[in-house]
VEXPA-419833 format. One record per residue (C-alpha): residue number from 1; x, y, z. Coordinates in steps of 0.1 Angstrom, whole numbers, m for minus. Layout:
BEGIN
r pos = NUM&u = X&v = Y&w = Z
...
//
This chain:
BEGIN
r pos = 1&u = 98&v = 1185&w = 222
r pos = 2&u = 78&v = 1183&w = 254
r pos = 3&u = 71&v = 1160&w = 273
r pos = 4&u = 34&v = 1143&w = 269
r pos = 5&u = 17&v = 1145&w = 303
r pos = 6&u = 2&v = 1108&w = 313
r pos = 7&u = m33&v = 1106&w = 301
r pos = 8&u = m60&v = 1104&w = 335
r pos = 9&u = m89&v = 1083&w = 335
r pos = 10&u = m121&v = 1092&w = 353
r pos = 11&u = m142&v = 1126&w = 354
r pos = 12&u = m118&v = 1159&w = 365
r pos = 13&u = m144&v = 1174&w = 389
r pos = 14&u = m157&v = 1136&w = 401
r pos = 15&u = m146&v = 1135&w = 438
r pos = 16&u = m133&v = 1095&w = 445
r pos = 17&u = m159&v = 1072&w = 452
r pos = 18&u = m158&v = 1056&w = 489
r pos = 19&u = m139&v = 1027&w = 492
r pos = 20&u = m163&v = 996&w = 489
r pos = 21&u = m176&v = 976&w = 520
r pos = 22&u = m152&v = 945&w = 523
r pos = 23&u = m174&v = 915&w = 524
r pos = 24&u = m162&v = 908&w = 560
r pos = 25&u = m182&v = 938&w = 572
r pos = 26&u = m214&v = 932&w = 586
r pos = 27&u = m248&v = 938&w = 566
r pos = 28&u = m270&v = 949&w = 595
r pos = 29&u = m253&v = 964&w = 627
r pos = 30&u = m266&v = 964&w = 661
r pos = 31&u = m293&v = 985&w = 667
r pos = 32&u = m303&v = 998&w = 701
r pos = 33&u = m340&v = 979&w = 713
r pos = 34&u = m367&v = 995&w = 722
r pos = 35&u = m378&v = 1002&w = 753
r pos = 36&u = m416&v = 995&w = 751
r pos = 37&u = m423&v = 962&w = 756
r pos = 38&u = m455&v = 960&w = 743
r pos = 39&u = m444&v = 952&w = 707
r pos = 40&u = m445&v = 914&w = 697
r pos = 41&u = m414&v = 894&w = 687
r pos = 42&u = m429&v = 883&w = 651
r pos = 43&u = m439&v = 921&w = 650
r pos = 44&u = m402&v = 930&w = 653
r pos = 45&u = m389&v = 903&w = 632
r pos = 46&u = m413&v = 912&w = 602
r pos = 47&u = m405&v = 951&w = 606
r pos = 48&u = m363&v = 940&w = 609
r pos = 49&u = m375&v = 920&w = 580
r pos = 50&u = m389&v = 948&w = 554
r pos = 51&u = m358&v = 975&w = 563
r pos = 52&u = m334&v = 941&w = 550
r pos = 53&u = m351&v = 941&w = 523
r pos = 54&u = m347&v = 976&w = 519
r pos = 55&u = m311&v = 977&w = 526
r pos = 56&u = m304&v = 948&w = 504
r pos = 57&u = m326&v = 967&w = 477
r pos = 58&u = m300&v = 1001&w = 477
r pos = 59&u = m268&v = 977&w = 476
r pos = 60&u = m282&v = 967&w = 444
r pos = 61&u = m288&v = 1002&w = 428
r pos = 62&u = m256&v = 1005&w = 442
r pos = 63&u = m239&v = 982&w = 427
r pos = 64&u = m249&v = 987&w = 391
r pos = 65&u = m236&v = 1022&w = 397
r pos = 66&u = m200&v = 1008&w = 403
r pos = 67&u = m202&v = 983&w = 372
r pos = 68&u = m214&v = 1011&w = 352
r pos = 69&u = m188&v = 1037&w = 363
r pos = 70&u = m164&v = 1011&w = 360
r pos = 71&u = m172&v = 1004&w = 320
r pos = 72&u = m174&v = 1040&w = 316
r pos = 73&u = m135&v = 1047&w = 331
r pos = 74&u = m124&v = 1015&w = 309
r pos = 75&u = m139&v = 1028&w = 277
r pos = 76&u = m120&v = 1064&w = 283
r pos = 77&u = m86&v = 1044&w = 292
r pos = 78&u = m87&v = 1032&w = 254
r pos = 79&u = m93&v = 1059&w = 239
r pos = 80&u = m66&v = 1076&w = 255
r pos = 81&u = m41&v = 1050&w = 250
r pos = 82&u = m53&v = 1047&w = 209
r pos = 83&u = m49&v = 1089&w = 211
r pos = 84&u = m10&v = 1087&w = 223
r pos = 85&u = m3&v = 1059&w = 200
r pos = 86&u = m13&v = 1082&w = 169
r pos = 87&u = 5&v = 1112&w = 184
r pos = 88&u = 34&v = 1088&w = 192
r pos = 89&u = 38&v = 1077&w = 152
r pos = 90&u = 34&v = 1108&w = 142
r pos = 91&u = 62&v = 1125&w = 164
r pos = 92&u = 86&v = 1099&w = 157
r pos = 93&u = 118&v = 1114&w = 133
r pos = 94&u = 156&v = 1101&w = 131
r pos = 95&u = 179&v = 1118&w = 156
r pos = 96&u = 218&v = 1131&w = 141
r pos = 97&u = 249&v = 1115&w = 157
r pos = 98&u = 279&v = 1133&w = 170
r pos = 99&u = 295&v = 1135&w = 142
r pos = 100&u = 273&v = 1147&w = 111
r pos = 101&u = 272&v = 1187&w = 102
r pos = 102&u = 243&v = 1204&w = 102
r pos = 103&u = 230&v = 1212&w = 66
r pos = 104&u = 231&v = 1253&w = 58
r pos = 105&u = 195&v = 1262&w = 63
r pos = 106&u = 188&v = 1236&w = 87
r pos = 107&u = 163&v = 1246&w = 115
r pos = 108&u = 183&v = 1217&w = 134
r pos = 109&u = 211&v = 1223&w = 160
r pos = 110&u = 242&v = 1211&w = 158
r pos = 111&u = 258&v = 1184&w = 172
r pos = 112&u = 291&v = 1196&w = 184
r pos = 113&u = 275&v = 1230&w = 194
r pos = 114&u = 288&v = 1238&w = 230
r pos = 115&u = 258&v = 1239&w = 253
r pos = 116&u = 234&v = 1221&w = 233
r pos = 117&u = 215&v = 1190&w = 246
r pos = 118&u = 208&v = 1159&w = 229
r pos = 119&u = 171&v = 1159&w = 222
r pos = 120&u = 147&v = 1136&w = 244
r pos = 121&u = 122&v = 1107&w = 233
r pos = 122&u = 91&v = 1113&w = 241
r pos = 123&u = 76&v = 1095&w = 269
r pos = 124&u = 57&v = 1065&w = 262
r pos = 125&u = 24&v = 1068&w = 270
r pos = 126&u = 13&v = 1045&w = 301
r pos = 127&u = m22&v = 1031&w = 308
r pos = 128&u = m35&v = 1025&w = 342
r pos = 129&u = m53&v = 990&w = 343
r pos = 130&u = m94&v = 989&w = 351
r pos = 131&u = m99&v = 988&w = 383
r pos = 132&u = m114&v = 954&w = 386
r pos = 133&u = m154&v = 954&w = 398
r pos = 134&u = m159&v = 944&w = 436
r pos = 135&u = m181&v = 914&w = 439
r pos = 136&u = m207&v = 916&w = 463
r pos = 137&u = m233&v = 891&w = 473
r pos = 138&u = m264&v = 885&w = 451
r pos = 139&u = m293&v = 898&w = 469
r pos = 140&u = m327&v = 886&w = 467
r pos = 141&u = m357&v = 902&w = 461
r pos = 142&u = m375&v = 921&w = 488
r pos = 143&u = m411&v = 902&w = 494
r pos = 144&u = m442&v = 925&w = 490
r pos = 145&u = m452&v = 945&w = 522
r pos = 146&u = m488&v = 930&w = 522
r pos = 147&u = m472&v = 896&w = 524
r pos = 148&u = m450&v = 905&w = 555
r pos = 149&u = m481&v = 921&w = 573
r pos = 150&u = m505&v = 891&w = 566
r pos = 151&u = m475&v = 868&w = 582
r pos = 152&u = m480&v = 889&w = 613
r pos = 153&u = m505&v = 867&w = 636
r pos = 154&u = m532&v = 882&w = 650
r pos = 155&u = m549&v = 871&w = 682
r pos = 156&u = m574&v = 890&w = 695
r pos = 157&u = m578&v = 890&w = 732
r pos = 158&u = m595&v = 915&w = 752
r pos = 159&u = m567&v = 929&w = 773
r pos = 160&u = m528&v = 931&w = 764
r pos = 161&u = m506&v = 916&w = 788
r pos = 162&u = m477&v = 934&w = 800
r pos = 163&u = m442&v = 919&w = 797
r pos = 164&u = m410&v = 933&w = 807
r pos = 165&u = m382&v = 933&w = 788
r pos = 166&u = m349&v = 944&w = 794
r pos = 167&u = m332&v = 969&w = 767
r pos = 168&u = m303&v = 953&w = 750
r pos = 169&u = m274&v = 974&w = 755
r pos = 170&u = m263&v = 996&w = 729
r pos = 171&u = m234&v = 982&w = 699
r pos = 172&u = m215&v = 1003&w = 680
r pos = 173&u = m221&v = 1007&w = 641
r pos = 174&u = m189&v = 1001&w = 624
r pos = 175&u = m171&v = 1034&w = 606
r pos = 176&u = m172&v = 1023&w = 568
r pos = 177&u = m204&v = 1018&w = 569
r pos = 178&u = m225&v = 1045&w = 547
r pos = 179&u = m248&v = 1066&w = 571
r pos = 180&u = m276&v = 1070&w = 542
r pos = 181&u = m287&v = 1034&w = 549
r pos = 182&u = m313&v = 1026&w = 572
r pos = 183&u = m301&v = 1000&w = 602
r pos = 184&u = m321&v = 967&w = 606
r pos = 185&u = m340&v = 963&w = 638
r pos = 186&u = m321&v = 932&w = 654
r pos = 187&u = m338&v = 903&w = 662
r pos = 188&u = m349&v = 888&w = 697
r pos = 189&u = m320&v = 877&w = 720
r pos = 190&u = m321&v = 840&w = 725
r pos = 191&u = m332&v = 831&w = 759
r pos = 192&u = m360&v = 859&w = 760
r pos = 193&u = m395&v = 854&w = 767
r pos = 194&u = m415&v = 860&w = 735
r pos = 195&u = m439&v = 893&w = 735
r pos = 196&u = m476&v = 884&w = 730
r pos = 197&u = m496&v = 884&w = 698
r pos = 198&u = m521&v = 911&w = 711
r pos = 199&u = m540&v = 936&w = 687
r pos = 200&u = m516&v = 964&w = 704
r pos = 201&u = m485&v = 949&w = 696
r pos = 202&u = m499&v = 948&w = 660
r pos = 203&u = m510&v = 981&w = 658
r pos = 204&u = m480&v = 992&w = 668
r pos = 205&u = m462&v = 970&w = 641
r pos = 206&u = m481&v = 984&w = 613
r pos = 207&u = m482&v = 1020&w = 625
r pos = 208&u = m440&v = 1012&w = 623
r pos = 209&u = m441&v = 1002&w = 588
r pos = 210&u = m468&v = 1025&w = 571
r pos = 211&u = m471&v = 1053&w = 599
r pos = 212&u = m492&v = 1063&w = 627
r pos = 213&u = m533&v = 1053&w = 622
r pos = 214&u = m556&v = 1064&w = 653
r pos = 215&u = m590&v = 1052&w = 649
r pos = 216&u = m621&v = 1071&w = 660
r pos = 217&u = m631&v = 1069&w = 696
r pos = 218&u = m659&v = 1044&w = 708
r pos = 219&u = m691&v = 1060&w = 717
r pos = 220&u = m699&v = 1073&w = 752
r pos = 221&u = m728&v = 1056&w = 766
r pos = 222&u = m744&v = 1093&w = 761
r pos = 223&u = m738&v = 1092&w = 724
r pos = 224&u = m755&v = 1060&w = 719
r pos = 225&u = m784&v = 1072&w = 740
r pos = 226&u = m789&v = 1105&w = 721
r pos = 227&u = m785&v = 1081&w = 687
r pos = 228&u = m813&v = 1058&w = 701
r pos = 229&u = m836&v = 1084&w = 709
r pos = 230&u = m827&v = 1102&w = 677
r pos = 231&u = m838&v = 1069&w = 656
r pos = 232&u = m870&v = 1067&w = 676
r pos = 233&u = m879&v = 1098&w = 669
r pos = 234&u = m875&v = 1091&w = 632
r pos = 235&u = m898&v = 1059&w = 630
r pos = 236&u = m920&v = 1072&w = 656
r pos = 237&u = m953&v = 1082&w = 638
r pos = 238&u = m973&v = 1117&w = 656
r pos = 239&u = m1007&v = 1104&w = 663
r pos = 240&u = m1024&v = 1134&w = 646
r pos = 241&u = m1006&v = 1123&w = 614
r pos = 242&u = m1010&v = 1091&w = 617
r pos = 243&u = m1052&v = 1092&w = 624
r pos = 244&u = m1051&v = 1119&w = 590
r pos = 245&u = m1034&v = 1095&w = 566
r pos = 246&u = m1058&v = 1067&w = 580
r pos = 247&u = m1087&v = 1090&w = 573
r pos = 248&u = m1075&v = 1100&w = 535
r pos = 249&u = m1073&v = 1065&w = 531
r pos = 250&u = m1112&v = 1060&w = 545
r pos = 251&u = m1124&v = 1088&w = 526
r pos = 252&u = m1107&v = 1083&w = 489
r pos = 253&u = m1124&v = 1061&w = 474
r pos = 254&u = m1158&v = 1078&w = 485
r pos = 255&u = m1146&v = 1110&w = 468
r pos = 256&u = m1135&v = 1097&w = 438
r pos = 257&u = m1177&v = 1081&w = 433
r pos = 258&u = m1190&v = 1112&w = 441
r pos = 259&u = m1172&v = 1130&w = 415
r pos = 260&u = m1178&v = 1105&w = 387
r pos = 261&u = m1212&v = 1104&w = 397
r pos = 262&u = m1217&v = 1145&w = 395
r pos = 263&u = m1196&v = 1138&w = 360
r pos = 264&u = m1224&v = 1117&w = 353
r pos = 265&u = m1252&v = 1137&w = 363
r pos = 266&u = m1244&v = 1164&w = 338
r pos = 267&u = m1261&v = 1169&w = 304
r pos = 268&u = m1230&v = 1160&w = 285
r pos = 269&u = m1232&v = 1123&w = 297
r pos = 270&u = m1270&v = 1123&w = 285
r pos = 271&u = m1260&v = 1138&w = 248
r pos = 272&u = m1232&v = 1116&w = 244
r pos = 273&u = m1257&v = 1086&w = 257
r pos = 274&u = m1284&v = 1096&w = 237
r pos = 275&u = m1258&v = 1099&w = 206
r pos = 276&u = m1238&v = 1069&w = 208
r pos = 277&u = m1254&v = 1040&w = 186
r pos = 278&u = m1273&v = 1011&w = 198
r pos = 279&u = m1292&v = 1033&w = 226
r pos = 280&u = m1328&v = 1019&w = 221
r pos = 281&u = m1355&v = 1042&w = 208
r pos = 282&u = m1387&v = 1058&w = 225
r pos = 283&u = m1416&v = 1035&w = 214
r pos = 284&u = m1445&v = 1064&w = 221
r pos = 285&u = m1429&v = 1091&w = 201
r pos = 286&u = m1402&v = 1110&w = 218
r pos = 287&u = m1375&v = 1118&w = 193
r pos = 288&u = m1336&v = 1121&w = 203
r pos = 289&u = m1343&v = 1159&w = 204
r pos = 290&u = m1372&v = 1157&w = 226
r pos = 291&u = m1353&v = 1133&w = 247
r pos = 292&u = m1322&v = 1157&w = 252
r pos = 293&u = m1347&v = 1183&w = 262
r pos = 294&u = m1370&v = 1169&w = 281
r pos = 295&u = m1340&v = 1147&w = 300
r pos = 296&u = m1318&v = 1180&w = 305
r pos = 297&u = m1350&v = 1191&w = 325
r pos = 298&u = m1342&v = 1162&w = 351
r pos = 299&u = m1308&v = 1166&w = 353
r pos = 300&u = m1312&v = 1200&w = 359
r pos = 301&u = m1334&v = 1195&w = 387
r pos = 302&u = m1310&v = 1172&w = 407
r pos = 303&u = m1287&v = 1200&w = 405
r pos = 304&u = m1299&v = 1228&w = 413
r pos = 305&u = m1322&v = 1242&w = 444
r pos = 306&u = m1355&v = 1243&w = 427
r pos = 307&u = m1390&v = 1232&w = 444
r pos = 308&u = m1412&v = 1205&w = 425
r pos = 309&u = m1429&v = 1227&w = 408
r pos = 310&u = m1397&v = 1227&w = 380
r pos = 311&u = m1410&v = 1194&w = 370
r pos = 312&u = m1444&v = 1198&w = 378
r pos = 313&u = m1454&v = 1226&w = 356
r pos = 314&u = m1435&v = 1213&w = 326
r pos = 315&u = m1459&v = 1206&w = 295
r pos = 316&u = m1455&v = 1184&w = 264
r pos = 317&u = m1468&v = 1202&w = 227
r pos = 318&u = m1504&v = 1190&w = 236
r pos = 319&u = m1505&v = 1208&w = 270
r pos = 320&u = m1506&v = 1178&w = 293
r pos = 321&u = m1483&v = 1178&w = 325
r pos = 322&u = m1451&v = 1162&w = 314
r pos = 323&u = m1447&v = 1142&w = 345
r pos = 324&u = m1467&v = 1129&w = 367
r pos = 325&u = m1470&v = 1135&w = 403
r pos = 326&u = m1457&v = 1101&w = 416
r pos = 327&u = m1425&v = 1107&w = 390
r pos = 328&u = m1418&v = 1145&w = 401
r pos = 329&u = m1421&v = 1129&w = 441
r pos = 330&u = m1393&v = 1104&w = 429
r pos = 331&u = m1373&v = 1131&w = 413
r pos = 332&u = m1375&v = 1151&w = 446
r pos = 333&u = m1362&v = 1121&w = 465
r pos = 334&u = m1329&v = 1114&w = 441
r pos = 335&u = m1323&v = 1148&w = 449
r pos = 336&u = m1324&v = 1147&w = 481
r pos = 337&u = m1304&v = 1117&w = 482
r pos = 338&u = m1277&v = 1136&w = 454
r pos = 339&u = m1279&v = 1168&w = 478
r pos = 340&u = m1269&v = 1145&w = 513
r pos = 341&u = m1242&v = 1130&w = 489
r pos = 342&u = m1230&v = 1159&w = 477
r pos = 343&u = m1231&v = 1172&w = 512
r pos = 344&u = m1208&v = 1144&w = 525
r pos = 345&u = m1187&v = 1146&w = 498
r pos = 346&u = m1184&v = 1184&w = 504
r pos = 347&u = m1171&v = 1178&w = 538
r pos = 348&u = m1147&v = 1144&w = 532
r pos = 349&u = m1129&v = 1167&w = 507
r pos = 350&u = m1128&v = 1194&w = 540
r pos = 351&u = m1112&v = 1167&w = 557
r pos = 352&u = m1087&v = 1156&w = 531
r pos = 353&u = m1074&v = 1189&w = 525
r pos = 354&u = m1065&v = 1197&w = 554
r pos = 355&u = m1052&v = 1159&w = 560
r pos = 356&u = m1030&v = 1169&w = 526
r pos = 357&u = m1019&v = 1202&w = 538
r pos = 358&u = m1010&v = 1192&w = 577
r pos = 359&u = m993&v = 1160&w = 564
r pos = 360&u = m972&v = 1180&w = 537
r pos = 361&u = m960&v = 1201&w = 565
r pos = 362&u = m952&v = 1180&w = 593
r pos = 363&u = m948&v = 1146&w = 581
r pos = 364&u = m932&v = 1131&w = 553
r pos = 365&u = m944&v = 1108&w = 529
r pos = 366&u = m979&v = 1103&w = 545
r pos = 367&u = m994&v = 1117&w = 518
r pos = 368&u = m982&v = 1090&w = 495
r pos = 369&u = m990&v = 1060&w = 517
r pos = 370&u = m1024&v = 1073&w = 526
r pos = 371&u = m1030&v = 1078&w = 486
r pos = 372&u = m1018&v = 1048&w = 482
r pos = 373&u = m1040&v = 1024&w = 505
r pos = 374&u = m1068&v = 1044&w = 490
r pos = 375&u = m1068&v = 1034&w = 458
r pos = 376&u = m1061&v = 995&w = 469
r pos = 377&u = m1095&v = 1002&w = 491
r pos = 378&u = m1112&v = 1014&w = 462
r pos = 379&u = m1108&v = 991&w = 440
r pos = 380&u = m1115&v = 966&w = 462
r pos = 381&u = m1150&v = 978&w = 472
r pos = 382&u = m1157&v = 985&w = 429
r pos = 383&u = m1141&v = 947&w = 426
r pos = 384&u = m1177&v = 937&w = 451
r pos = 385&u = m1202&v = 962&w = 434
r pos = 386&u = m1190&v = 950&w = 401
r pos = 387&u = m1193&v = 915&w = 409
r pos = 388&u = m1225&v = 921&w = 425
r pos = 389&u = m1242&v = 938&w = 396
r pos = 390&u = m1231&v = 914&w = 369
r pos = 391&u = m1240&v = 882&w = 389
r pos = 392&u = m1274&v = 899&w = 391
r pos = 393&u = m1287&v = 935&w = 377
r pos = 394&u = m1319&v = 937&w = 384
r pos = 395&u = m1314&v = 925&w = 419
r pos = 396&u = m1285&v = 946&w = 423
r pos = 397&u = m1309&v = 974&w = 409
r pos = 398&u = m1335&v = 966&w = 433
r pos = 399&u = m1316&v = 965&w = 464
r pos = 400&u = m1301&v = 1003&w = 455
r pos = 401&u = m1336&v = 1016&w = 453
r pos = 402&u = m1351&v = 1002&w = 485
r pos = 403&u = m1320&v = 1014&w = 505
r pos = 404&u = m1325&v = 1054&w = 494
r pos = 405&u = m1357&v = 1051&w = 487
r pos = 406&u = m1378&v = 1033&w = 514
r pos = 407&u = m1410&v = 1047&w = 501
r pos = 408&u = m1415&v = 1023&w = 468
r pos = 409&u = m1421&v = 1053&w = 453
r pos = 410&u = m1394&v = 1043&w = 420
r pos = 411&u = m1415&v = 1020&w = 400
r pos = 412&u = m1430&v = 1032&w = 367
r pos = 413&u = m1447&v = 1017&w = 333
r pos = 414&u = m1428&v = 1018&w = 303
r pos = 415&u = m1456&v = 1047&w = 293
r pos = 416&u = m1442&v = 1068&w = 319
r pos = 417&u = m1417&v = 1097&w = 311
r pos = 418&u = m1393&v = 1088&w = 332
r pos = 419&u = m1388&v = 1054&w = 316
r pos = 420&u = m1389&v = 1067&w = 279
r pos = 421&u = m1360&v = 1096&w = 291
r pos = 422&u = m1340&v = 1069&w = 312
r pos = 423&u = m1346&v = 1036&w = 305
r pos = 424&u = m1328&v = 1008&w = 317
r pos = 425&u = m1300&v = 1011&w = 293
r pos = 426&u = m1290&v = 1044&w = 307
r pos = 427&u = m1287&v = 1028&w = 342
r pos = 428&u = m1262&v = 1005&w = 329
r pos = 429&u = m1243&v = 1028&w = 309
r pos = 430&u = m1243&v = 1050&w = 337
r pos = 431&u = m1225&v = 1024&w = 359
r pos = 432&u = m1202&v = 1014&w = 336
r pos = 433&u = m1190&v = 1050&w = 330
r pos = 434&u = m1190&v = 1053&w = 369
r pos = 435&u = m1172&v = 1025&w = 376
r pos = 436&u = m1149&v = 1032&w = 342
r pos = 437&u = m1138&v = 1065&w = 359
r pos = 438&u = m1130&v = 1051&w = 397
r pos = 439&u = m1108&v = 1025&w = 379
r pos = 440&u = m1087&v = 1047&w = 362
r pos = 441&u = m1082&v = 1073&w = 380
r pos = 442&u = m1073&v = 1044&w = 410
r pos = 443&u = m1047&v = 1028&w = 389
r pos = 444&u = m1033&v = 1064&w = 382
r pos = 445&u = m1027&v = 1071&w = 419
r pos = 446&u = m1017&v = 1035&w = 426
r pos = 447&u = m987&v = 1045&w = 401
r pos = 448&u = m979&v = 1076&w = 415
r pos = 449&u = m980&v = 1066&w = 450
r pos = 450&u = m964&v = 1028&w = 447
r pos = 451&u = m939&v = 1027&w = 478
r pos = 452&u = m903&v = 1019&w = 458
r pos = 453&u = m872&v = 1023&w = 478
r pos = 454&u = m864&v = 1059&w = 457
r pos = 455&u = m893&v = 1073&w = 470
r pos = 456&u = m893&v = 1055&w = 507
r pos = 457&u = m851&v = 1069&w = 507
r pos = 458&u = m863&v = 1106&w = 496
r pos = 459&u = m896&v = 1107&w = 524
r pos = 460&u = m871&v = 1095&w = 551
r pos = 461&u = m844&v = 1122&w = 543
r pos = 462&u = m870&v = 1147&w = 544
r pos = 463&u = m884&v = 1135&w = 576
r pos = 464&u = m848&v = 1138&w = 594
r pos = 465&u = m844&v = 1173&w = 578
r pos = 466&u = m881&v = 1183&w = 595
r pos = 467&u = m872&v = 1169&w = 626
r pos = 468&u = m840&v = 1181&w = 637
r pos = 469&u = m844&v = 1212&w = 614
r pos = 470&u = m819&v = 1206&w = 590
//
């Protein structure tokens, strides 16, 4: 029977492992200073520091490599040695002496056969013992980088001084030690002068641990001046602009009573008047139909370019003169009065316009600023007149008439045709409708133009793109 080969522990094709570091041999070797002497000792210490912890951090890893390696070559070394046991037992058979015959048949050589050799025990199977784990030192946890870089003083001073420092000459690393790990800087040689916390040193500290960081370059004293006249040339406001927003503001509120009033001056305002209940009654006969005629006859008048003779030829079903001369005279001066307004109107809504158009175009957001301090201005000046006429009507009433009308022409009996078509309801509905409409629409604009930061942000961005033709 063959011989049994000796069972082998460990991986065939696993080359063997390098002999571990005795404990004599030195953690950190000595590494070669720098040169520059501009980086501080507590720089140096805390960047020798975080490559220990490094170091200390592999030598860990590796070590549970070894332990596990170890376990793994111990468990294969039983199973080997249980395997040659069973093959041993069942191998095992009595061997013939010297003198016993060989049975007839028997596969067995004889004893006394010349030449023949007595058969050979198998070899026992032998068992190398597990290599026994190498201690090393316990190694403690590597501190967080953050916490190493907020150790590192800072002190800011405006200029660095310079130090010079000597290299340290150059030592040796020893020959078992693996080439993979990364040497620890060495720590300041006693007797040196320490290197200045400056905000070099600890620039260049950090750009050792987390790599190179080059901040942007100051500003030339160019740069800033181009930036300062670039900002005044944002906030600066073009006087053209600025004299068009103030006149959109001036002429807004004016605008907006002209246009209620020619809303008012309309024969839809006197049907709806005439219609709505509680409007007194004529007391010498005229009938709401007669009153819509008649009245759309005024109206008419103040709107279009007609002489006197309009109202003065006008007849009632009797044939008598409708009005009066003194009351078509008065009619002739309201419209001369509406035709001046109309006028100025005509021209303020020239104005604004071209104040709308030129500030759309060239500067931003004064079309919503001089909107806005508009409508504040009008309803300011409605908040007087409405105070005004309610403290006092008739005075109120009075004091309108003998500004237009200096003549004294506008006084008339309750007989007269003008009274029975307007009476002094119709004034007063006239002027709250009036002042109704310039309130409203106000508050609308107010809305629409009230400065929030949204719309302040989106007029300034559009400003710089105008400017410097973005």
């Amino acid at each position: 029977m063959a011989e049994q080969d000796e069972p082998q522990t460990g991986k065939p094709d696993t080359p063997p492992s390098a002999p571990p570091v005795p404990p004599s041999t030195p953690k950190a070797a000595a590494r070669p200073k720098p040169a520059s002497g501009s980086l501080s000792a507590a720089a140096e210490a805390a960047a020798a520091k975080i490559e220990a912890s490094i170091l200390a951090s592999r030598a860990a890893e590796e070590k549970k490599e070894a332990e596990a390696k170890q376990a793994l070559e111990a468990k294969r070394a039983a199973a080997a040695k249980k395997a040659a046991a069973e093959k041993k037992s069942a191998e095992a058979k009595p061997v013939a002496g010297p003198g016993t015959q060989a049975m007839p048949g028997s596969a067995t050589a004889p004893a006394d056969k010349p030449g023949a050799k007595p058969e050979a025990k198998p070899a026992a199977a032998t068992v190398k013992p597990a290599a026994k784990p190498v201690t090393k030192p316990e190694t403690r946890e590597p501190e967080e980088v953050e916490d190493i870089i907020a150790m590192i003083p800072v002190e800011p001073r405006p200029e660095a001084e310079k130090v010079s420092i000597s290299p340290a000459p150059h030592a040796p690393a020893p020959a078992n030690l693996d080439k993979t790990q990364a040497l620890p800087r060495p720590a300041a040689a006693p007797g040196e002068g320490s290197t200045p916390q400056t905000a070099s040193a600890i620039a260049e500290a950090r750009s050792r641990v987390f790599g190179a960081y080059n901040p942007g370059p100051e500003p030339t004293p160019a740069a800033r001046e181009r930036r300062a006249a670039r900002q005044a040339a944002l906030e600066a406001k073009p006087p053209l602009a600025r004299t068009l927003q103030v006149l959109l503001a001036i002429f807004y509120p004016f605008i907006l009573l002209i246009a209620a009033i020619r809303l008012i001056a309309s024969p839809i305002f006197l049907w709806f008047d005439y219609q709505r209940p509680g409007f007194p009654a004529d007391g010498f006969g005229f009938s709401t139909a007669d009153r819509m005629t008649y009245g759309s006859y005024g109206v008419d008048f103040l709107n279009n370019i007609a002489d006197n003779r309009y109202l003065g030829e006008l007849r009632d079903p009797a044939g008598n003169p409708l009005f009066l001369g003194t009351e078509v005279q008065h009619m002739a001066d309201v419209k001369n009065v509406m035709s001046f307004t109309y006028l100025a109107g005509l021209i303020m809504g020239i104005i604004v316009i071209i104040a709308l158009a030129y500030l759309g175009k060239r500067y931003s957001g004064g079309i919503r600023r001089g909107l806005f301090a508009g409508s504040v201005a009008t309803l300011i000046l409605l908040a007087g007149l409405t105070t005004a006429a309610i403290l006092g009507w008739e005075k109120f009433f009075t004091t309108f008439h003998e500004i237009f009308f200096s003549q004294g022409n506008w006084t008339f009996n309750y007989s007269d045709t003008l009274i029975r078509l307007y009476p002094p309801q119709f004034w007063v509905d006239a002027a709250i409708t009036i002042g109704g409409l310039v309130v409203i629409t106000s508050l609308l604009t107010l809305i629409f133009t009230w400065p929030t930061a949204r719309r302040r942000e989106t007029s300034r961005l559009r400003q710089d793109s105008r400017v410097f033709g973005l």
